[in-house]
N, C-alpha and C positions, 0 to 999 in steps of 0.2 A: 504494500500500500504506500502509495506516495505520499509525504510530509507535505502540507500544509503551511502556504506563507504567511508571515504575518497579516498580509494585508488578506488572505481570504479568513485567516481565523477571526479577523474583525469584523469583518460583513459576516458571518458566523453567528459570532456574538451579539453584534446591534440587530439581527435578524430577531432572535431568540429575548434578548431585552424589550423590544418593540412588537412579540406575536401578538397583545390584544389590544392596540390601535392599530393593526393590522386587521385580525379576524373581524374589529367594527365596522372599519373600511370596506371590506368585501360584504362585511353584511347589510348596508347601505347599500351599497350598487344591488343587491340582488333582492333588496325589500325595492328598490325602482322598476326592475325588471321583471316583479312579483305584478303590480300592476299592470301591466302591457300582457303579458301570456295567457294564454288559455290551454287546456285540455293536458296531452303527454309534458306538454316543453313545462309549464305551471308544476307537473309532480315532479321532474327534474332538477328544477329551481329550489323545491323543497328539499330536496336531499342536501343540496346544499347547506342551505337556509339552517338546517339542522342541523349540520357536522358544524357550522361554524356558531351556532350556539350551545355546542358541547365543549367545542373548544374555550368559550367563555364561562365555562361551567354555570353553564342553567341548569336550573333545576328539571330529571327530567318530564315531570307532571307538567310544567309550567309549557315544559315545548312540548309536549303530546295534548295540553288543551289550546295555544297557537296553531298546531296544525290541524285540529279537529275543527277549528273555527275559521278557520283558512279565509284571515281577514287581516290582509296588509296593514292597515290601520292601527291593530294592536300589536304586531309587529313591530311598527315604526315606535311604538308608545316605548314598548322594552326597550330598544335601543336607544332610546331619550334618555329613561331611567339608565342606561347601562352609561352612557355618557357622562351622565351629569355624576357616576360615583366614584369617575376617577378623580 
């Protein structure tokens, strides 16, 4: 295995310091693009939508009654709250 330069272990590291203003970020763009889909592409989006609020550790009752209600709106509302608690 090849050693690693400083400068990638630091992209590395600021990756891994920065994953959940990251996972917010994507999960922004995909609560916009929750609005716009319908039918196959809409349950795809959710897949998403889900792995990146486990990666923020939601709770998972919290994201199984979000996707039972599969309403962008309250969606957007958790990631308001998810914001405002950094």
């Amino acid at each position: 295995m090849q050693k690693r330069t400083k400068y990638q272990e630091r992209i590395i590291k600021n990756y891994y310091q920065n994953l959940e203003d990251i996972s917010l970020q994507k999960l922004q763009e995909h609560i916009t693009e929750l609005y716009l889909e319908e039918g196959k592409a809409r349950e795809r989006r959710w897949k998403h939508i889900i792995n990146a609020l486990e990666k923020l550790e939601v709770k998972p009752d919290v994201i199984a009654k979000l996707r039972a209600n599969d309403n962008p709106a309250e969606l957007a509302e958790l990631v308001r709250k998810l914001l405002a608690r950094k």
